[in-house]
N, C-alpha and C positions, 0 to 999 in steps of 0.2 A: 519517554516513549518516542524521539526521535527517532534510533536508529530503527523501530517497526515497521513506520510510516516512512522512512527513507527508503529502505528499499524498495519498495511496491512504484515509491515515486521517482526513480533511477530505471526502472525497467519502463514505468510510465506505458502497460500494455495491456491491464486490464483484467488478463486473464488470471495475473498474481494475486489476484483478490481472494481466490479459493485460501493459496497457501499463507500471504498478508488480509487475513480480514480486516485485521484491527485497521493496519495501514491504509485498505481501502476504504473502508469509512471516514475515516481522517483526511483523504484526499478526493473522496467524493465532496465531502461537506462535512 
């Protein structure tokens, strides 16, 4: 699940969370 949560954290803006959810949860906590 690397490259999910890589992208969300390469753009690191928050607003990706819509389209990265998985990623943003992973990078929220």
């Amino acid at each position: 699940m690397v490259s999910i949560w890589f992208l969300p954290w390469v753009f690191s803006a928050g607003c990706v969370c819509g389209f990265f959810f998985y990623g943003c949860i992973d990078k929220e906590g």
